[in-house]
Kinemage of the C-alpha trace (Angstrom):
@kinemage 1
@onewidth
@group {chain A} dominant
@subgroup {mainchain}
@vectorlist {calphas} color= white
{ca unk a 1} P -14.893 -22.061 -6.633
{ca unk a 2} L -16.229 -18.940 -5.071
{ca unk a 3} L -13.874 -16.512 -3.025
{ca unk a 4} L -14.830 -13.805 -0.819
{ca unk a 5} L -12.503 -10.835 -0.778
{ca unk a 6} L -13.069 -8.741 2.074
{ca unk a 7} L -11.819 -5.626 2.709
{ca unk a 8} L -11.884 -2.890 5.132
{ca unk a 9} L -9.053 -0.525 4.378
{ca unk a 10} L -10.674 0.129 0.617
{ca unk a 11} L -7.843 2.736 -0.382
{ca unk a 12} L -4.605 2.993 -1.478
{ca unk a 13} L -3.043 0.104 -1.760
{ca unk a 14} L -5.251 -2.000 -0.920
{ca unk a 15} L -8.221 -0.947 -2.755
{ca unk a 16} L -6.039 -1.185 -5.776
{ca unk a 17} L -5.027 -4.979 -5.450
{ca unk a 18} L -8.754 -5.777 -4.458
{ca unk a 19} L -9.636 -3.448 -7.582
{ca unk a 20} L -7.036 -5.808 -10.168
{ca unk a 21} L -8.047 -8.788 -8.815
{ca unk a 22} L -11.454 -8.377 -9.606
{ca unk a 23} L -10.407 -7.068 -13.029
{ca unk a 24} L -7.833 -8.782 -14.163
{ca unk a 25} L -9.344 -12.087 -12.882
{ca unk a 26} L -10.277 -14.299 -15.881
{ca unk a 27} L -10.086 -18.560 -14.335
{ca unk a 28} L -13.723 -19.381 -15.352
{ca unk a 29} L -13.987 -21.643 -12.367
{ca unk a 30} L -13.061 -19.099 -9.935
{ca unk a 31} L -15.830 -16.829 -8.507
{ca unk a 32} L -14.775 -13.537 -6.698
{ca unk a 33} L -17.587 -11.786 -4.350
{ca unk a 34} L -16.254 -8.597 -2.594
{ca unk a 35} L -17.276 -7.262 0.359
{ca unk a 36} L -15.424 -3.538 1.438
{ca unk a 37} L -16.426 -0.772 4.113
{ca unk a 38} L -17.721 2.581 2.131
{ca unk a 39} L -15.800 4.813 5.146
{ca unk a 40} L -12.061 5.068 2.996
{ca unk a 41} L -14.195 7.800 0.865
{ca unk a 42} L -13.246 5.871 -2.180
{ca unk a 43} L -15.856 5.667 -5.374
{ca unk a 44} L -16.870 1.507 -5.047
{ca unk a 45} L -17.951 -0.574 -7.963
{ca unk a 46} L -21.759 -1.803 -8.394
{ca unk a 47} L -20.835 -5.094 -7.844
{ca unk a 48} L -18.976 -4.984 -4.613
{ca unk a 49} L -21.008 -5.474 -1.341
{ca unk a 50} L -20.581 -2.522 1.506
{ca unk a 51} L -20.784 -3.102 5.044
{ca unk a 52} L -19.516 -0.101 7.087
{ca unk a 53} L -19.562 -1.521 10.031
{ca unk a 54} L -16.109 -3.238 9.407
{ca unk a 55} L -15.142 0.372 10.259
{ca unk a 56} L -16.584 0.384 13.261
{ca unk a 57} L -13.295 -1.465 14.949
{ca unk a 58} L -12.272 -0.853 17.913
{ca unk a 59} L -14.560 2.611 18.514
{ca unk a 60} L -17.971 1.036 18.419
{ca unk a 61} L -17.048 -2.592 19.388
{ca unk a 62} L -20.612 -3.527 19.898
{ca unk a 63} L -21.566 -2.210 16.389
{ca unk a 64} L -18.900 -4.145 14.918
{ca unk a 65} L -19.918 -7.187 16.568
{ca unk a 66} L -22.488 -7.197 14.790
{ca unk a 67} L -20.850 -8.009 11.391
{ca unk a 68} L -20.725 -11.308 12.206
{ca unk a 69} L -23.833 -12.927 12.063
{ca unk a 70} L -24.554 -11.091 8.525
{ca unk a 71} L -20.737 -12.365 7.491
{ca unk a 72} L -21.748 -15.835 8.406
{ca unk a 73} L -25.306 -15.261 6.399
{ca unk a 74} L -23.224 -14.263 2.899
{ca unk a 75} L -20.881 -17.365 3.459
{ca unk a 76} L -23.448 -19.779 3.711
{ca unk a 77} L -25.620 -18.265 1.596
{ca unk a 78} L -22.941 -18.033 -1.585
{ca unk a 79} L -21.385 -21.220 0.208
{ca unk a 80} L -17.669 -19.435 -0.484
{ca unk a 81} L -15.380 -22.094 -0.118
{ca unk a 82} L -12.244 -19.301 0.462
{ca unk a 83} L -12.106 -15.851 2.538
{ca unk a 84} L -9.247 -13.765 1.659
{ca unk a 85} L -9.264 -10.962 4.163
{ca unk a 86} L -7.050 -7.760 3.165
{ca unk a 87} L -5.522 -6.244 5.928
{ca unk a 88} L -5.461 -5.729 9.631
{ca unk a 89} L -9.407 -5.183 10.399
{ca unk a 90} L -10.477 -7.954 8.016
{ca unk a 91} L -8.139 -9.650 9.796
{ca unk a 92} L -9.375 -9.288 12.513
{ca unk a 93} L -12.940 -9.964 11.170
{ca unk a 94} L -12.179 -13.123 10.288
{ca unk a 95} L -10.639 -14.272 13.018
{ca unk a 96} L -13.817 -13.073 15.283
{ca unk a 97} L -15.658 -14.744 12.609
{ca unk a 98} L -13.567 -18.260 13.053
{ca unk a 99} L -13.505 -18.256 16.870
{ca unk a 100} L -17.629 -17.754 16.778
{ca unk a 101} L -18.514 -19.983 13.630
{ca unk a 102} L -16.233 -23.340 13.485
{ca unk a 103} L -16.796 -24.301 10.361
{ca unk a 104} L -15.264 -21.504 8.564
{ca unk a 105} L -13.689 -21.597 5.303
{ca unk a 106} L -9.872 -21.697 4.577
{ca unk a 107} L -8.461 -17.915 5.192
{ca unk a 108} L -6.412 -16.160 3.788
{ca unk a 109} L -4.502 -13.111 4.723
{ca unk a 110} L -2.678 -10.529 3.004
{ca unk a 111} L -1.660 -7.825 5.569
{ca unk a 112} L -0.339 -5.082 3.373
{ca unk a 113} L 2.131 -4.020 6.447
{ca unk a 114} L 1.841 -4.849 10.047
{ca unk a 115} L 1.469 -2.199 12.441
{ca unk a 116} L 4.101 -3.724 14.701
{ca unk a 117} L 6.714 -2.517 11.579
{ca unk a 118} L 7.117 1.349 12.846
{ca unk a 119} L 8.592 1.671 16.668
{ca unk a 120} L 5.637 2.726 18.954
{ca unk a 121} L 7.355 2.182 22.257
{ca unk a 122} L 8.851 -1.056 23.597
{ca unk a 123} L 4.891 -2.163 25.461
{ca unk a 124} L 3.143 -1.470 22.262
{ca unk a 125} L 5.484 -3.240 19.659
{ca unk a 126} L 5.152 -6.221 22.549
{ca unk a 127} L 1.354 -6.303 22.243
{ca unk a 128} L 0.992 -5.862 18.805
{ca unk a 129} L 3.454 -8.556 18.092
{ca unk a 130} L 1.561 -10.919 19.917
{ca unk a 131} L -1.604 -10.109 18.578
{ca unk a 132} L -0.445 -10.280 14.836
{ca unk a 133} L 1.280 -13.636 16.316
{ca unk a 134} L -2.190 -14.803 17.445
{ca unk a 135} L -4.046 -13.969 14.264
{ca unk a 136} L -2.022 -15.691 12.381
{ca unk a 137} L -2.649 -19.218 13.962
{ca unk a 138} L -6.234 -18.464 11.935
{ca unk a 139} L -4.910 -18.236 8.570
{ca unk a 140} L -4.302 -20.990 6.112
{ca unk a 141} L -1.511 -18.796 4.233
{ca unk a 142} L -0.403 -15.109 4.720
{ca unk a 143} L 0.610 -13.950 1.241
{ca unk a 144} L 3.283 -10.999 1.548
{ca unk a 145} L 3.559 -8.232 -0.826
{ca unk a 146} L 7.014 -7.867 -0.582
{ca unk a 147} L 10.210 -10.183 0.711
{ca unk a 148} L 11.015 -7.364 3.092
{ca unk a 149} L 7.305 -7.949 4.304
{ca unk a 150} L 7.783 -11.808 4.993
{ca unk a 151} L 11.558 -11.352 6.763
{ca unk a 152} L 10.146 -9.085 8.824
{ca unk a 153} L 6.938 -11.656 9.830
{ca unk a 154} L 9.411 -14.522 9.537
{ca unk a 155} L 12.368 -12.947 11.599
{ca unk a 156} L 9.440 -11.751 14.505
{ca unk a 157} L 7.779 -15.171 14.273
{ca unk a 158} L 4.912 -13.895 13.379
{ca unk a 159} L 3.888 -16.392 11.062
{ca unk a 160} L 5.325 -19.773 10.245
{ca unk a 161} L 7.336 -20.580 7.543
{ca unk a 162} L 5.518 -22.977 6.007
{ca unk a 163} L 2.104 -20.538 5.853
{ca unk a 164} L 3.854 -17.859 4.385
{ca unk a 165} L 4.444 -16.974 1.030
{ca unk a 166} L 5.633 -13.866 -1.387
{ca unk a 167} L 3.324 -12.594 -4.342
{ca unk a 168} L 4.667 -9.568 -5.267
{ca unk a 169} L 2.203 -6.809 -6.295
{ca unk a 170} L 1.900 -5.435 -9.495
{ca unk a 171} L 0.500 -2.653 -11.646
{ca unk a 172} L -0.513 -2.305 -15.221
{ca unk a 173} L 1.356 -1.915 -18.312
{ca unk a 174} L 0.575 1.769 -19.991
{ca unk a 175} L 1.784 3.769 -22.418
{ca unk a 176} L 3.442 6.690 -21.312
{ca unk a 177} L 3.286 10.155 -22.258
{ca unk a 178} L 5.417 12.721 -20.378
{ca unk a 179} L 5.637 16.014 -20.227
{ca unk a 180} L 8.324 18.480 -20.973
{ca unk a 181} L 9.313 21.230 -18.355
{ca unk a 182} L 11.956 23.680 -17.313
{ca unk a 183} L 11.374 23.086 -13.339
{ca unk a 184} L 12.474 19.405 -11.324
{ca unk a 185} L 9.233 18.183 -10.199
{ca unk a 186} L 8.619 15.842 -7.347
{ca unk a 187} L 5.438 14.021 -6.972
{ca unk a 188} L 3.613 11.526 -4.139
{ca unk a 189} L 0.671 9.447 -4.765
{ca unk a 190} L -0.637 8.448 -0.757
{ca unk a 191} L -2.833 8.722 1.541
{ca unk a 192} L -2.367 12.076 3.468
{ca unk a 193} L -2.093 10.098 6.975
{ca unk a 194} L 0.399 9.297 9.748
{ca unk a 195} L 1.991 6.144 7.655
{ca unk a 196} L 2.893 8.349 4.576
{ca unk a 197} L 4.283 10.931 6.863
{ca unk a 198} L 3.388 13.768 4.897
{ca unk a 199} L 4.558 16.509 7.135
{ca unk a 200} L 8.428 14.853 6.744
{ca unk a 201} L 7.086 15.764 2.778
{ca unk a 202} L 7.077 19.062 3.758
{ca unk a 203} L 9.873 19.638 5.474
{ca unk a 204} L 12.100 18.016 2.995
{ca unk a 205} L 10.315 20.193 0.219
{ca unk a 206} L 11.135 23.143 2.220
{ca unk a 207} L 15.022 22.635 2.778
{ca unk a 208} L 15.282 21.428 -0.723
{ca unk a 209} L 13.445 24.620 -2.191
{ca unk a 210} L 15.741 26.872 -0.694
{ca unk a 211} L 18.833 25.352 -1.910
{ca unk a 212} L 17.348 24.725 -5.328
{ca unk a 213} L 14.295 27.359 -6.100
{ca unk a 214} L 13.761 25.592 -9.770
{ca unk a 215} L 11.808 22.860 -7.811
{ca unk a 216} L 8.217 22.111 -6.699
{ca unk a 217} L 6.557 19.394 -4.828
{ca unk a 218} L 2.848 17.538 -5.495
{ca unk a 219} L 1.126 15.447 -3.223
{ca unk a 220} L -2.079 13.672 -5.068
{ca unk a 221} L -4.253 11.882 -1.938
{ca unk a 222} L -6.643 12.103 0.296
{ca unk a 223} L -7.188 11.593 4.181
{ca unk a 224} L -6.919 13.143 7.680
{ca unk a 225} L -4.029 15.455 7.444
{ca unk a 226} L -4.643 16.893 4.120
{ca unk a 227} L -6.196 20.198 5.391
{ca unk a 228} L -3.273 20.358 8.362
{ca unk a 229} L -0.837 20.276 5.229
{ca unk a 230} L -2.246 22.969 3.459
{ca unk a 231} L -2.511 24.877 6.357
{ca unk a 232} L 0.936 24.436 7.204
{ca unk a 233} L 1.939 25.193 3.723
{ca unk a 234} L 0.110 28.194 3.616
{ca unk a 235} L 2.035 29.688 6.736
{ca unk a 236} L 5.546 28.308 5.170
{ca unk a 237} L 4.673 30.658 2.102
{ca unk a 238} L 5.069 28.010 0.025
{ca unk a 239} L 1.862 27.575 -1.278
{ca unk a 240} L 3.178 27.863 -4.807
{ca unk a 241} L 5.726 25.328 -4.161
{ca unk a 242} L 4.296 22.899 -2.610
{ca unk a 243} L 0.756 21.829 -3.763
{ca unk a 244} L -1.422 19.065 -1.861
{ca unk a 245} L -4.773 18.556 -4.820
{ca unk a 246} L -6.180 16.064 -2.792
{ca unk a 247} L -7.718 12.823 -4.331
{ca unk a 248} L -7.365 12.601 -7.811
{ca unk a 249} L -9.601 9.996 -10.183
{ca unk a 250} L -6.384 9.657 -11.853
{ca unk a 251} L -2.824 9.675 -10.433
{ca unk a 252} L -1.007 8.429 -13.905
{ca unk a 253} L -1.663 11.985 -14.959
{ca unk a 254} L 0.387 13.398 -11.901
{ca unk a 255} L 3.163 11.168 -12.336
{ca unk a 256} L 3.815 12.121 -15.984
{ca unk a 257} L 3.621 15.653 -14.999
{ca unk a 258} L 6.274 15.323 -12.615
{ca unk a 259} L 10.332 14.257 -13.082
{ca unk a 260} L 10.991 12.134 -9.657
{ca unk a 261} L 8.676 9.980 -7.253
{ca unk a 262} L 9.425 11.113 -3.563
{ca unk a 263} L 7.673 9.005 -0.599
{ca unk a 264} L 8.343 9.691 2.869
{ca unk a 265} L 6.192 6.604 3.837
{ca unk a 266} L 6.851 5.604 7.488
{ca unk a 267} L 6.475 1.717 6.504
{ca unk a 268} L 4.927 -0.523 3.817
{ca unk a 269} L 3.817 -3.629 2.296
{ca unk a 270} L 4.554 -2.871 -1.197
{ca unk a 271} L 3.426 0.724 -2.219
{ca unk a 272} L 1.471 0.082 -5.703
{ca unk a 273} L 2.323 4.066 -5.869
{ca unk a 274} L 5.880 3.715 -6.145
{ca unk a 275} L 5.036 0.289 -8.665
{ca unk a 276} L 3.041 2.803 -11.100
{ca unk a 277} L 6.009 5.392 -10.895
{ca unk a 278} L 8.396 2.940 -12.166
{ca unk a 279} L 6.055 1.888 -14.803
{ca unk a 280} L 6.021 5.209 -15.388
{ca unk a 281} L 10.000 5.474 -16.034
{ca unk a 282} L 10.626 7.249 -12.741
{ca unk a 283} L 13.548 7.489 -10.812
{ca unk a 284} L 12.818 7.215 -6.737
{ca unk a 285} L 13.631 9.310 -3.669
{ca unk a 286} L 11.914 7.113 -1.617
{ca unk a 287} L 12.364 5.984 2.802
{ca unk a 288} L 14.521 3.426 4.065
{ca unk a 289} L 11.980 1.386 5.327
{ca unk a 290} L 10.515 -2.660 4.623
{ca unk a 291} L 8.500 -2.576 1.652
{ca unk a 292} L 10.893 0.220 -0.131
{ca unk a 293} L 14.659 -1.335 0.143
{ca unk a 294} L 13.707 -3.777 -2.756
{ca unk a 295} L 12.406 -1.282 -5.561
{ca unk a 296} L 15.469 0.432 -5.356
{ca unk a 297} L 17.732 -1.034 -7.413
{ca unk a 298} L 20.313 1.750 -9.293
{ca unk a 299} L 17.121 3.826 -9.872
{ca unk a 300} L 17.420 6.279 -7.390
{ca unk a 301} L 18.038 6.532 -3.335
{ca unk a 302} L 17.125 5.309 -0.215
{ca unk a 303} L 16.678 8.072 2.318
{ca unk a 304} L 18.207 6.607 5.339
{ca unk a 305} L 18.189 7.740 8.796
{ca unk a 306} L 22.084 8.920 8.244
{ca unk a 307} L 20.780 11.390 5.363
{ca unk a 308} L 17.587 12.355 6.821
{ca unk a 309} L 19.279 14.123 9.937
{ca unk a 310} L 22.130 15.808 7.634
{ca unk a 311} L 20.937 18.560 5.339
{ca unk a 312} L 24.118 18.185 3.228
{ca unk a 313} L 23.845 14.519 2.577
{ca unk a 314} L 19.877 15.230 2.015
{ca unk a 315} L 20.956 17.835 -0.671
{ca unk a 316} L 23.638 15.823 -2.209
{ca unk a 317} L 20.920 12.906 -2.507
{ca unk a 318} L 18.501 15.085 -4.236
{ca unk a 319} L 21.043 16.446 -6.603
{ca unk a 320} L 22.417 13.148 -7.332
{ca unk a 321} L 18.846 11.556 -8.319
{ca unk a 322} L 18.348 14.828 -10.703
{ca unk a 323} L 21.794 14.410 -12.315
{ca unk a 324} L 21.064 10.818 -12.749
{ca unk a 325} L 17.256 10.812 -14.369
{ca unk a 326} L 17.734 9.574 -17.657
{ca unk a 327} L 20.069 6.146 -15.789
{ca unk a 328} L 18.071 5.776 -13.324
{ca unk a 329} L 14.927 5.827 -15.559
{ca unk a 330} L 15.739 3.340 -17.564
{ca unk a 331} L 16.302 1.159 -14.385
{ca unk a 332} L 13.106 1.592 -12.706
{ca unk a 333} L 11.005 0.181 -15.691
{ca unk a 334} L 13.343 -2.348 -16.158
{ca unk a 335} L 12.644 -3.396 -12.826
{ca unk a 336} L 8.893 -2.782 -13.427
{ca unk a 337} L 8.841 -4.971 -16.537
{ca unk a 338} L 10.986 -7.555 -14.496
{ca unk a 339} L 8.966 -8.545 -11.280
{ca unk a 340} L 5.845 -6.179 -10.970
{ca unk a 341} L 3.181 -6.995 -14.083
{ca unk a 342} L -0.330 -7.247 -12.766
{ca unk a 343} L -1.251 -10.405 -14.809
{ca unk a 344} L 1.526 -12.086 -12.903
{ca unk a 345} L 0.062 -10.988 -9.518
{ca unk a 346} L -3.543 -11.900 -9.975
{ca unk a 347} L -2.136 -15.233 -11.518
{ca unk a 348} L -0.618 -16.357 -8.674
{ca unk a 349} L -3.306 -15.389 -6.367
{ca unk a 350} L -5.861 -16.911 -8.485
{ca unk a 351} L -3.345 -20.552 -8.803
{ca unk a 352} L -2.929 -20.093 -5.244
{ca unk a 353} L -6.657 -19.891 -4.397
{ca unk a 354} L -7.412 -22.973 -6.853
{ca unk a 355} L -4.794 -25.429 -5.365
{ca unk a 356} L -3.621 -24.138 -2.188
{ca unk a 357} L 0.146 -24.053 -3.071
{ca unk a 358} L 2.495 -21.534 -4.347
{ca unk a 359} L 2.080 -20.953 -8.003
């Protein structure tokens, strides 16, 4: 069987579940071609096909158009029997793709977050609701990352139940070598871009080193605010404080540098960032938002909207994670070890893609 994985949005998350499945993949009668956009910035193995003009969406519409008679040339030309399209502009791709050429294959979808999750104003959550409604009537199954990812489709009917289905992400097993120090370190692995919210980062960082001065912040990632960050940092004086390195090859080597994983992420599928800081034995400090609640489980605290506008609950939630490390430790790989191993991920998917049920 031969499976097209097609990708726009090759980073972060994303890139790394393409990345595993490809990888980790190992059914002899499954197939995997993989076709991403180059414009993420990320390095992109020999093997995959590139097509940039996937990024092209919605700023050059003509350009993008375009895509689809050269889509429709791979498919018949590899005669893939299953697309699975990774987030919203494959998506979107797709269904383009299915509305001008019939006889498409079965899709599927994996939307790593919907952009109807964060509150945009009462018009735009209306229109993007009904256009992740519509896309959906295009998809043979949507597999969610998370279960707070499918009540949220499920509860806005934006798929039906019987299309939908959970496969929870998952990251490698490791060992693990941290490092001793005298200062509490915090650490983020994201993309430095209006979802991760990483001036909220900052101004967390900044309230929590003045009350505790033994403390510095990291942010490891790339994208279109880093330079805004650093600028703003600079001005804060806090420049030895707070440190954004940019993209890093490796991020494993950042989280065992650190003490605590802190995400300020405005929503989420399932963050495989937060995944590899629990495989990593870290306790999380992490937003109260869908694709978070459920890797909190007594390793650490969800910053809710309550603690977020009151300093002194924001402190007290900060000192209570530090307090707690070793506990809440010892929880987060449990849960790691529990429900997020990559050969369980790419198992499922793979099962899935071979029969067409849930694994």
């Amino acid at each position: 069987m031969k499976v097209l994985e097609i990708c726009e949005a090759y980073g972060g998350g994303v890139k790394r579940q393409v990345d595993y499945l490809n990888r980790f993949g190992h059914m002899k009668n499954l197939q995997m071609i993989t076709l991403v956009s180059s414009k993420r910035g990320a390095e992109i193995p020999a093997k995959y096909l590139v097509d940039d003009r996937m990024s092209d969406f919605p700023k050059k519409i003509f350009k993008f158009f375009s895509i689809l008679k050269c889509l429709h040339k791979l498919i018949t030309s590899k005669k893939i029997q299953l697309v699975h399209a990774h987030s919203t502009v494959a998506g979107i791709t797709m269904v383009l793709y299915k509305i001008r050429y019939h006889d498409c294959p079965p899709i599927f979808f994996t939307p790593h977050a919907y952009f109807s999750e964060i509150n945009r104003g009462s018009f735009k959550n209306l229109l993007l609701k009904l256009a992740e409604k519509f896309m959906s009537h295009f998809f043979t199954k949507v597999i969610h990352v998370s279960s707070d990812e499918e009540n949220y489709a499920l509860t806005n009917k934006l798929v039906k139940k019987d299309q939908s289905l959970v496969i929870n992400n998952g990251v490698p097993f490791h060992q693990i070598h941290r490092t001793q120090h005298s200062a509490v370190s915090f650490v983020n692995v994201a993309r430095c871009d209006f979802q991760k919210n990483p001036q909220l980062f900052i101004s967390i960082a900044q309230k929590i080193i003045k009350e505790r001065p033994n403390s510095n912040f990291i942010w490891v990632g790339d994208g279109p605010l880093l330079n805004e960050c650093r600028t703003k940092i600079i001005n804060l004086g806090l420049s030895s404080k707070i440190k954004f390195v940019g993209y890093r090859n490796d991020p494993y080597k950042y989280l065992e540098d650190a003490d605590i994983f802190f995400s300020t992420s405005r929503y989420e599928g399932q963050p495989f960032s937060v995944l590899e800081a629990i495989s990593e034995k870290m306790p999380l400090i992490i937003t109260d938002v869908i694709g978070h609640t459920e890797l909190v489980k007594e390793n650490g605290i969800l910053l809710t909207e309550a603690i977020l506008n009151d300093d002194s609950q924001l402190l007290k939630a900060f000192d209570s994670v530090i307090v707690a490390q070793r506990q809440f430790s010892d929880a987060s790989y449990q849960l790691f070890t529990k429900h997020y191993n990559v050969i369980d991920m790419v198992n499922k998917i793979e099962r899935l893609y071979l029969s067409g049920v849930v694994a």
